[in-house]
PDB file with one MODEL, atoms N, CA, C and O in Angstrom:
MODEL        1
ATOM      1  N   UNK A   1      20.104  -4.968  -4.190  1.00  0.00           N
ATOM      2  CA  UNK A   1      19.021  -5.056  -3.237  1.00  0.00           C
ATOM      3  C   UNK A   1      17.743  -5.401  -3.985  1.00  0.00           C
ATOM      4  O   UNK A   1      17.346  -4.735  -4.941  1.00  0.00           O
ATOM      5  N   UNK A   2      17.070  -6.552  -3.474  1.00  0.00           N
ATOM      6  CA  UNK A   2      16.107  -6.724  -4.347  1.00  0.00           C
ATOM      7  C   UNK A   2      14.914  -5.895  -3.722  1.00  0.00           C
ATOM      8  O   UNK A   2      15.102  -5.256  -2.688  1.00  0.00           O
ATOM      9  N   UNK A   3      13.544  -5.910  -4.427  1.00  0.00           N
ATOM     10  CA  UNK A   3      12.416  -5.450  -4.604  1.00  0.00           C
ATOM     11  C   UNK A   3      11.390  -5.738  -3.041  1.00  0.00           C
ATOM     12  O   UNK A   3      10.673  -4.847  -2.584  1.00  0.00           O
ATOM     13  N   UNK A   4      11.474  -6.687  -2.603  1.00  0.00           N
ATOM     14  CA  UNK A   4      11.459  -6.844  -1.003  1.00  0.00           C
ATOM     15  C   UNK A   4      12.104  -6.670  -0.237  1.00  0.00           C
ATOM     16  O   UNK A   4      11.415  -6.722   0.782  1.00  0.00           O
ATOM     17  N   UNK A   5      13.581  -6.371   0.144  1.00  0.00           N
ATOM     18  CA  UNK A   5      14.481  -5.883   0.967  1.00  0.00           C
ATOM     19  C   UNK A   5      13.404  -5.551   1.718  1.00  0.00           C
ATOM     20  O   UNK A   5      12.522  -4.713   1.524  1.00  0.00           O
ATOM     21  N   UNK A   6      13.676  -6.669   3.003  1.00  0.00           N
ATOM     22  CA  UNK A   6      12.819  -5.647   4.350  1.00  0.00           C
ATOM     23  C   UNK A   6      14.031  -4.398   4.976  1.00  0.00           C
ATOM     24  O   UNK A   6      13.544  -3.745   5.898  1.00  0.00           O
ATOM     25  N   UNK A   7      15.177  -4.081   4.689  1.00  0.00           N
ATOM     26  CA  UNK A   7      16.084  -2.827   4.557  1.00  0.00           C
ATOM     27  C   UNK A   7      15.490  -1.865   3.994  1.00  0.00           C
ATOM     28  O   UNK A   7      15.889  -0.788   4.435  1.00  0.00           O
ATOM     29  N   UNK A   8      14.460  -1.747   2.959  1.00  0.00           N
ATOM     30  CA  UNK A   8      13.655  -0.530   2.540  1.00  0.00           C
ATOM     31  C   UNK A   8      12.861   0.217   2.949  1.00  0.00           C
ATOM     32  O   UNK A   8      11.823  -0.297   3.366  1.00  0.00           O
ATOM     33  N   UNK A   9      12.948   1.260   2.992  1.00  0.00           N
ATOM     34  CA  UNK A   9      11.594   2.597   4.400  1.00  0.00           C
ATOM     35  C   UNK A   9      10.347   2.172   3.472  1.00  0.00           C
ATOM     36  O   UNK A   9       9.349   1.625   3.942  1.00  0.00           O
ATOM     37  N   UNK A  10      10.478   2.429   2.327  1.00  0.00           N
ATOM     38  CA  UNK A  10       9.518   2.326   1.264  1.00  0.00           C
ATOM     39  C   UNK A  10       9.560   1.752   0.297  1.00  0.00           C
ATOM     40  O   UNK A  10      10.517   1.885  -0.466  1.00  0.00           O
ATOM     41  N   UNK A  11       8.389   0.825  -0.003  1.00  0.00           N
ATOM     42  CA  UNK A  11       7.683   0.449  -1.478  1.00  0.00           C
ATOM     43  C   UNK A  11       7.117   1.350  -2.489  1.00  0.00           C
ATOM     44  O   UNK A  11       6.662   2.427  -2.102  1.00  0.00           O
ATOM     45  N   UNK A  12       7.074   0.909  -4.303  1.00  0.00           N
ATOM     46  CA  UNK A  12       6.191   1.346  -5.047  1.00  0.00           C
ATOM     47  C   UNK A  12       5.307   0.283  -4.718  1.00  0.00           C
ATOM     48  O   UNK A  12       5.396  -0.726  -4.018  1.00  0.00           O
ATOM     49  N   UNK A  13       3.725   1.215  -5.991  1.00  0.00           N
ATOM     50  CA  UNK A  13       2.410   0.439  -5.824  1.00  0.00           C
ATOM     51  C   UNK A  13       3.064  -0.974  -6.549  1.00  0.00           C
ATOM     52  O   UNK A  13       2.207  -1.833  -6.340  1.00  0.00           O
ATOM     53  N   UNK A  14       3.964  -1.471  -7.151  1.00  0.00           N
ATOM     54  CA  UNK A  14       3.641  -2.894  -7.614  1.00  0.00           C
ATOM     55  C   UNK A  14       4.664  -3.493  -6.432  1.00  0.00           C
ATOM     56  O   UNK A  14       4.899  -4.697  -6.541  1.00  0.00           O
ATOM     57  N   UNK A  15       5.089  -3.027  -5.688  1.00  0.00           N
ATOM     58  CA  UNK A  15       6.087  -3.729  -4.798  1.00  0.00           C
ATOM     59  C   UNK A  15       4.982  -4.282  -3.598  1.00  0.00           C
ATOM     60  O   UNK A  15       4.951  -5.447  -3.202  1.00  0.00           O
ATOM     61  N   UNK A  16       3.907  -2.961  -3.017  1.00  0.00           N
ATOM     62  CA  UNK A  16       2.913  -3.272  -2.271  1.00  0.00           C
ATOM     63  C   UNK A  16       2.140  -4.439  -2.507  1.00  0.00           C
ATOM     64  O   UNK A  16       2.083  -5.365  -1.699  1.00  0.00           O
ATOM     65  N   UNK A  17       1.349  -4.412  -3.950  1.00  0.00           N
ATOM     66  CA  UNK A  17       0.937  -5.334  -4.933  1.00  0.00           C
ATOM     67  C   UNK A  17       1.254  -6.635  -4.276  1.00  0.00           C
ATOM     68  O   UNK A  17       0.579  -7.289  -3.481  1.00  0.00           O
ATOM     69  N   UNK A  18       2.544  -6.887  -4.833  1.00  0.00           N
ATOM     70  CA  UNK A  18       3.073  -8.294  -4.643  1.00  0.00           C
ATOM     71  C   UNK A  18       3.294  -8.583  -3.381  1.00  0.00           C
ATOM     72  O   UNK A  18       3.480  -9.789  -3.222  1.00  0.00           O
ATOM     73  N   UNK A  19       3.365  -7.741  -2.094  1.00  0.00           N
ATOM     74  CA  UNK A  19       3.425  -8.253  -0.558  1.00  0.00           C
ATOM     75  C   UNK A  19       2.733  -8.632  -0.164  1.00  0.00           C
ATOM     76  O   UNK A  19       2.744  -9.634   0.551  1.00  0.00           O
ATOM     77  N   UNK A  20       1.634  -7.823  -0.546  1.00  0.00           N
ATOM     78  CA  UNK A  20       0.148  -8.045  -0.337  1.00  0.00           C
ATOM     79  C   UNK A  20      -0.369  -9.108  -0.526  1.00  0.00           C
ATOM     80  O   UNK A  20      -0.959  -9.851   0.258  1.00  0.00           O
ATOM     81  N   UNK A  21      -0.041  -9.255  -2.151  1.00  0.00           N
ATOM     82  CA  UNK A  21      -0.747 -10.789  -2.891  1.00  0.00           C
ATOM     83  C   UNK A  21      -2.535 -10.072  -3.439  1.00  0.00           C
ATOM     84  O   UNK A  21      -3.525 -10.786  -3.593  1.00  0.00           O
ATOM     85  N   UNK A  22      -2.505  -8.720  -3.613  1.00  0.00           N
ATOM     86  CA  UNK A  22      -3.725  -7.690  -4.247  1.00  0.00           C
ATOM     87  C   UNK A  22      -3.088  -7.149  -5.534  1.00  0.00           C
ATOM     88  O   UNK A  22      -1.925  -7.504  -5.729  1.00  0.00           O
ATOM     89  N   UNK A  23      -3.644  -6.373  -6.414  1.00  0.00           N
ATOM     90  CA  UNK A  23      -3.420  -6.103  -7.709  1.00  0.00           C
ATOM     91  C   UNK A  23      -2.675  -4.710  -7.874  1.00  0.00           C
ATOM     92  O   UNK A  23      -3.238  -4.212  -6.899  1.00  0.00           O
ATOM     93  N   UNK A  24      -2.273  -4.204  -8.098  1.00  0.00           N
ATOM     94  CA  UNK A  24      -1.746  -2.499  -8.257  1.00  0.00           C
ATOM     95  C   UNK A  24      -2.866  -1.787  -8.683  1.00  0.00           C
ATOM     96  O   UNK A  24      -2.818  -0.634  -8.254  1.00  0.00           O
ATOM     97  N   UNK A  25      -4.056  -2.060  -9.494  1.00  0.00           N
ATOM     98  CA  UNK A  25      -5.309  -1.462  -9.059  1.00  0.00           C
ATOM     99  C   UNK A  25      -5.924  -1.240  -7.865  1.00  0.00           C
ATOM    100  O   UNK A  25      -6.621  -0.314  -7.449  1.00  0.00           O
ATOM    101  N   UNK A  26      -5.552  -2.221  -7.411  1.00  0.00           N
ATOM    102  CA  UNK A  26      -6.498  -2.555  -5.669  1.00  0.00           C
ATOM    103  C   UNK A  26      -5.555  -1.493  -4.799  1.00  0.00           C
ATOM    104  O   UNK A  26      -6.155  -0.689  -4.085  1.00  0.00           O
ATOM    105  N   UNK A  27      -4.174  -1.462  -4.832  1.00  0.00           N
ATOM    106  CA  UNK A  27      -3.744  -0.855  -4.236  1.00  0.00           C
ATOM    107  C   UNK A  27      -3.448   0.613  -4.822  1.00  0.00           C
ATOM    108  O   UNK A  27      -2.903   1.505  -4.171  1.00  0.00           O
ATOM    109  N   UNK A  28      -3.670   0.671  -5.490  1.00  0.00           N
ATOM    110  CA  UNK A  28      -4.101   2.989  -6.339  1.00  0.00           C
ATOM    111  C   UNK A  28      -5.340   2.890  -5.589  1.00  0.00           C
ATOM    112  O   UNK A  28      -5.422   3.739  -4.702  1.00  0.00           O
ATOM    113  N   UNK A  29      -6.367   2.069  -5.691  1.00  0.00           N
ATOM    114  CA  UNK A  29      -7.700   2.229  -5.516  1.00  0.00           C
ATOM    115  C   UNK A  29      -7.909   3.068  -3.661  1.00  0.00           C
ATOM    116  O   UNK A  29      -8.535   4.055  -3.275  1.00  0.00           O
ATOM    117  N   UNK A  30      -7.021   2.040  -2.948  1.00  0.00           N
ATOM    118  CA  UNK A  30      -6.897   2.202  -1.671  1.00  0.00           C
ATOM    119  C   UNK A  30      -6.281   3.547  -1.836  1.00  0.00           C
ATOM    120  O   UNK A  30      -7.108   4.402  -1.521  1.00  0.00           O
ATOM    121  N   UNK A  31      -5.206   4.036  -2.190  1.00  0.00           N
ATOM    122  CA  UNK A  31      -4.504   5.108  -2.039  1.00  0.00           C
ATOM    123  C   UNK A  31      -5.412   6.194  -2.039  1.00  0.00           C
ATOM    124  O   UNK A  31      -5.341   6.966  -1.083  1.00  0.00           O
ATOM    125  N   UNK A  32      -6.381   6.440  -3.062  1.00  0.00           N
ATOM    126  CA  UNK A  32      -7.071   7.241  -3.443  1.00  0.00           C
ATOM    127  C   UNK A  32      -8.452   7.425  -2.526  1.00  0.00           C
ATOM    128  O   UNK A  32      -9.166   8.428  -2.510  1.00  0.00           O
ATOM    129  N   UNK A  33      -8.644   6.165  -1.751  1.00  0.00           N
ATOM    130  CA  UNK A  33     -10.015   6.331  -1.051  1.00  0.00           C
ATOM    131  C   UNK A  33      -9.956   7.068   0.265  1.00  0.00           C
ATOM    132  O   UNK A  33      -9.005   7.164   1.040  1.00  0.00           O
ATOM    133  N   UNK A  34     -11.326   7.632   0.365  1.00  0.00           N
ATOM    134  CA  UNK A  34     -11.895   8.459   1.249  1.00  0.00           C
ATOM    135  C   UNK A  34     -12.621   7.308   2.478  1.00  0.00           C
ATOM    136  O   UNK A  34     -13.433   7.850   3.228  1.00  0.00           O
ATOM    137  N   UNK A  35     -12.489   6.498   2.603  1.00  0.00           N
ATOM    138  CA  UNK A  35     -12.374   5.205   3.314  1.00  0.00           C
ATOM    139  C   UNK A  35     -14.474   5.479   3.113  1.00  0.00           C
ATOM    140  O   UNK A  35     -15.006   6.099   4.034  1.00  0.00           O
ATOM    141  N   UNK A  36     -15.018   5.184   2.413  1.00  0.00           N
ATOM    142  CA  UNK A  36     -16.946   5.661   2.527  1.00  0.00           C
ATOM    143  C   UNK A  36     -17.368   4.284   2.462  1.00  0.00           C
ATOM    144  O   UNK A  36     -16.367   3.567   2.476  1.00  0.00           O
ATOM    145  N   UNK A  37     -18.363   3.665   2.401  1.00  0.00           N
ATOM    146  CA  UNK A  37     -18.973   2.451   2.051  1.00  0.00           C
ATOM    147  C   UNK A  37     -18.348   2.181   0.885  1.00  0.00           C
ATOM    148  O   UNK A  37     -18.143   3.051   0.039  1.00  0.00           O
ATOM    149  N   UNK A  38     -17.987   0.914   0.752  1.00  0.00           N
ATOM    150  CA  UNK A  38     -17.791   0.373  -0.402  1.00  0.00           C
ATOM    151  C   UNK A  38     -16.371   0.367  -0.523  1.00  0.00           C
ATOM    152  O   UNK A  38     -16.015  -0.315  -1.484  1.00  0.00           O
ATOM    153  N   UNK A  39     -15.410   0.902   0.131  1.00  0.00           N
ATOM    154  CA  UNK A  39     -14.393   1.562  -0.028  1.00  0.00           C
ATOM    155  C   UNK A  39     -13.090   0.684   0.754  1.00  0.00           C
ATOM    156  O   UNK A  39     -13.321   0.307   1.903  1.00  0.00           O
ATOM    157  N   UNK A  40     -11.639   0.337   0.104  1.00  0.00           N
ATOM    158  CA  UNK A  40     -11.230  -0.180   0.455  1.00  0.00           C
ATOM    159  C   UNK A  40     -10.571   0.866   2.247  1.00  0.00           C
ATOM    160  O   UNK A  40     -10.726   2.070   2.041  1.00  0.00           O
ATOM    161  N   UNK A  41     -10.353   0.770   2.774  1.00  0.00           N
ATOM    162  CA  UNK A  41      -9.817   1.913   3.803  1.00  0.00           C
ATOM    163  C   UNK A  41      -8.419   2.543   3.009  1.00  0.00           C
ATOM    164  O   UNK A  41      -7.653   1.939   2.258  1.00  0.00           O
ATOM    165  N   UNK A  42      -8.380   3.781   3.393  1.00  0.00           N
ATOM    166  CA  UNK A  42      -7.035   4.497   3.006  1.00  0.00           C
ATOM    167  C   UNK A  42      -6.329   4.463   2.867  1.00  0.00           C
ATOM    168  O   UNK A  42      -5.793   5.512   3.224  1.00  0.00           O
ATOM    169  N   UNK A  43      -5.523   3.646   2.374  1.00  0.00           N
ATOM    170  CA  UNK A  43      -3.709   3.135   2.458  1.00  0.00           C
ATOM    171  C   UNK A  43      -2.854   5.153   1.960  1.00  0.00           C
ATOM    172  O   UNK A  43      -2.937   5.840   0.942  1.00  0.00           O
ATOM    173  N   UNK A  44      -2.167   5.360   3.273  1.00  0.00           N
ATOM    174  CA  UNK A  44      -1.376   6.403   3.377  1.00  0.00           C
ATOM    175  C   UNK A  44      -0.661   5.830   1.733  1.00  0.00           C
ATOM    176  O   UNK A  44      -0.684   4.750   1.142  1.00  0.00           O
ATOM    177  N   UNK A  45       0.001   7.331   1.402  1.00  0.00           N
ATOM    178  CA  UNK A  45       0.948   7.025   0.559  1.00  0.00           C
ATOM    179  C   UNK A  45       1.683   8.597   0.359  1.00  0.00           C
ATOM    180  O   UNK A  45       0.938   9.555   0.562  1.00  0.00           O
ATOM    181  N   UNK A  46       3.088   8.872  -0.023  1.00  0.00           N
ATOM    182  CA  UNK A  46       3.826   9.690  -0.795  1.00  0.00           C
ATOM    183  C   UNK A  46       3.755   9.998  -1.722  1.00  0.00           C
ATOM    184  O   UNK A  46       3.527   9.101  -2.534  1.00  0.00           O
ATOM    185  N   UNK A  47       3.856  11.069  -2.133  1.00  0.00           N
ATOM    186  CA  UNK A  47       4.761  11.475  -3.389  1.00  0.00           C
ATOM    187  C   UNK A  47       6.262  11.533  -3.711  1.00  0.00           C
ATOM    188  O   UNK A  47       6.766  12.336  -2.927  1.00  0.00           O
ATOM    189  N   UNK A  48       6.855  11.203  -4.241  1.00  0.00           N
ATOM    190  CA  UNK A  48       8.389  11.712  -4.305  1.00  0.00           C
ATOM    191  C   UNK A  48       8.534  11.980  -6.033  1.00  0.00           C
ATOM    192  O   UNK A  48       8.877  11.059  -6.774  1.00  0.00           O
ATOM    193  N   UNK A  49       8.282  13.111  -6.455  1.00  0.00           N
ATOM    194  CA  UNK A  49       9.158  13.587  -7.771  1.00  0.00           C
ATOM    195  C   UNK A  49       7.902  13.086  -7.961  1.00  0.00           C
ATOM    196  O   UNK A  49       7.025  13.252  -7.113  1.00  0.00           O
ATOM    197  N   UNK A  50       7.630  12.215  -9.451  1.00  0.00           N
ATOM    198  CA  UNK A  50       6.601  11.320 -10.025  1.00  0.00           C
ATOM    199  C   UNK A  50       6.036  10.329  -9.459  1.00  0.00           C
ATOM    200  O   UNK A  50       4.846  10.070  -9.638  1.00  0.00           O
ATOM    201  N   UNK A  51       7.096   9.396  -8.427  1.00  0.00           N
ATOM    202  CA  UNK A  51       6.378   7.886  -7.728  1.00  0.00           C
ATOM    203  C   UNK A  51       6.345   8.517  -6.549  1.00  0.00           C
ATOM    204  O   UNK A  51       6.915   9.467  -6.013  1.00  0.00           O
ATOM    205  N   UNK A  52       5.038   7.265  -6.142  1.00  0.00           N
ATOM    206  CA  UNK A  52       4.448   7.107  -5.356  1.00  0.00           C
ATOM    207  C   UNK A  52       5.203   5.883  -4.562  1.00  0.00           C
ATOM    208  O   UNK A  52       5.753   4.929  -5.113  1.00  0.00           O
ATOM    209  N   UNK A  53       5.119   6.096  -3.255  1.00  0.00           N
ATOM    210  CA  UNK A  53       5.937   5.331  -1.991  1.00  0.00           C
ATOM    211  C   UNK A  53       5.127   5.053  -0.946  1.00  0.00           C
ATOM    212  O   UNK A  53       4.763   6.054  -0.330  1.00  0.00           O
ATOM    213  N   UNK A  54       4.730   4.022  -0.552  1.00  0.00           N
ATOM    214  CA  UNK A  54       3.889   3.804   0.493  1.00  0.00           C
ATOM    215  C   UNK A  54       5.563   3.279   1.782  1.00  0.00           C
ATOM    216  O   UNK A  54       6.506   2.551   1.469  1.00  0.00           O
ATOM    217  N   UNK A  55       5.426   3.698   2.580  1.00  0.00           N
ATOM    218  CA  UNK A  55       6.175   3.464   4.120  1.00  0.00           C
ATOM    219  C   UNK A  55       5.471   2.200   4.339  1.00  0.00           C
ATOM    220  O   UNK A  55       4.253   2.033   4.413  1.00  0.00           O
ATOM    221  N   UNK A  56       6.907   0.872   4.479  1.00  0.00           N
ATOM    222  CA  UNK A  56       6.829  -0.238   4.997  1.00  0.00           C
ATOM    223  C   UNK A  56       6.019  -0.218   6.487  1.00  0.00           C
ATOM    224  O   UNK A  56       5.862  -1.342   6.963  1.00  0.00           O
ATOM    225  N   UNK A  57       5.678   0.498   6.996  1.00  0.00           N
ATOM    226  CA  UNK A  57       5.075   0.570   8.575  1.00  0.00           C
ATOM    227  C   UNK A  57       3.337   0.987   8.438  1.00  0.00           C
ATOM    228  O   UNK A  57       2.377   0.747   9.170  1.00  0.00           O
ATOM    229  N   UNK A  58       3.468   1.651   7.250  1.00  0.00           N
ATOM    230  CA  UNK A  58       2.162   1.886   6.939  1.00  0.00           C
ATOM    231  C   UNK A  58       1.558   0.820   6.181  1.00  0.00           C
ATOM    232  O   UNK A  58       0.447   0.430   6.538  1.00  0.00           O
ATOM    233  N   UNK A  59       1.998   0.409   5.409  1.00  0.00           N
ATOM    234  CA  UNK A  59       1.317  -1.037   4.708  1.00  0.00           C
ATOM    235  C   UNK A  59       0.976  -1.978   5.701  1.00  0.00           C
ATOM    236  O   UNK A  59      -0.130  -2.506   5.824  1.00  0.00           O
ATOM    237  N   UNK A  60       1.915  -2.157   6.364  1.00  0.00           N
ATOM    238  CA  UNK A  60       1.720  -3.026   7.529  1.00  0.00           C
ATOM    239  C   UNK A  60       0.450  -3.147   8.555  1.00  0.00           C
ATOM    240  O   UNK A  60      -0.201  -4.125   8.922  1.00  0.00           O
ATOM    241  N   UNK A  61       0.369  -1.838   8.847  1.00  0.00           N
ATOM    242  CA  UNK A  61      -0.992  -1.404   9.472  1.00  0.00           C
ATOM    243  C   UNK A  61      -2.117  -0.866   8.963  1.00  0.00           C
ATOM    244  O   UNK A  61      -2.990  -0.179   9.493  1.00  0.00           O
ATOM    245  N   UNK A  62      -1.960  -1.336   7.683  1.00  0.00           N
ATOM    246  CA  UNK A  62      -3.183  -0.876   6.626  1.00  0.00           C
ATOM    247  C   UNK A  62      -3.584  -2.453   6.821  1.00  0.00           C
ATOM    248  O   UNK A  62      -4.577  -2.649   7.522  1.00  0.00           O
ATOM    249  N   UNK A  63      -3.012  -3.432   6.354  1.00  0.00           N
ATOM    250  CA  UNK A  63      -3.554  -4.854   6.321  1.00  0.00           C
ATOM    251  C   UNK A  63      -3.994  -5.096   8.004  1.00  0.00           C
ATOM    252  O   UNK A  63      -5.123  -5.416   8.378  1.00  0.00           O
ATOM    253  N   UNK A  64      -3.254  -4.948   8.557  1.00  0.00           N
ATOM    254  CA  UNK A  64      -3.201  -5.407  10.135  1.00  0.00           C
ATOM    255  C   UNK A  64      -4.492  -4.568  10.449  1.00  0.00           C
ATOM    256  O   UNK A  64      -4.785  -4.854  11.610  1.00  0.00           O
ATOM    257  N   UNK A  65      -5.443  -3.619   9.928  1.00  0.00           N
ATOM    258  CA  UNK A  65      -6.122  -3.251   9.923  1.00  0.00           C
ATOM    259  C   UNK A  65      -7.343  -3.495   9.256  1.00  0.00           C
ATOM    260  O   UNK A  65      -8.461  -3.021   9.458  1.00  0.00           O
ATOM    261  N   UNK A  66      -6.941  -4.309   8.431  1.00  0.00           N
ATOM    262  CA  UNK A  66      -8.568  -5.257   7.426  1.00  0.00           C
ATOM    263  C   UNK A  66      -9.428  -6.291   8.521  1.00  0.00           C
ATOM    264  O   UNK A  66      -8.947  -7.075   9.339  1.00  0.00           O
ATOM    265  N   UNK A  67     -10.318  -6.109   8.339  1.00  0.00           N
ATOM    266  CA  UNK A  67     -11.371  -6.867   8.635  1.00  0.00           C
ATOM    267  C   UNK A  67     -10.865  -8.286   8.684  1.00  0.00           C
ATOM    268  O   UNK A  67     -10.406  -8.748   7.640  1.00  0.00           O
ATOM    269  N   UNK A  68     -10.895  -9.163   9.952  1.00  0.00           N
ATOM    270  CA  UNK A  68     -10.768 -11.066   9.962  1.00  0.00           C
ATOM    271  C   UNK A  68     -11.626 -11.715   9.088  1.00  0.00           C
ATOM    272  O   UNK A  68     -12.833 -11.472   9.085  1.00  0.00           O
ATOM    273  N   UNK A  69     -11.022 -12.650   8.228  1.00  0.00           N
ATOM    274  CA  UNK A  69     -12.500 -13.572   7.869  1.00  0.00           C
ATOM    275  C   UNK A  69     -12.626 -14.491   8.598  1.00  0.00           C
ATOM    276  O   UNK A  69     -13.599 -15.238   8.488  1.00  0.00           O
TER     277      UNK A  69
ENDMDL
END
């Protein structure tokens, strides 16, 4: 199964990364924010053991949720 399998509940941050087409900084950055000025909005995320798992449904509506240019 590769690394995009839309069959997967969940992504890691470099799997998000690359769906996205944003950096694995950009996306910790989001994880971590308190959504304030300046701030990318909140991207939900898991814990499991050591990694971190963002839910394919939540990524989804984290972007589907950015601002139009």
């Amino acid at each position: 199964m590769s690394t995009d399998d839309p069959e997967k509940i969940s992504v890691t941050v470099k799997t998000a990364a690359k769906i996205t087409e944003l950096s694995e900084d950009q996306i910790r950055r989001a994880i971590r924010s308190t959504g304030g000025a300046g701030e990318l909005p909140p991207l939900p995320a898991r814990r499991i053991g050591r990694n971190i798992r963002i839910l394919r449904e939540d990524l989804k509506a984290w972007v589907a949720g950015m601002p139009e240019a």
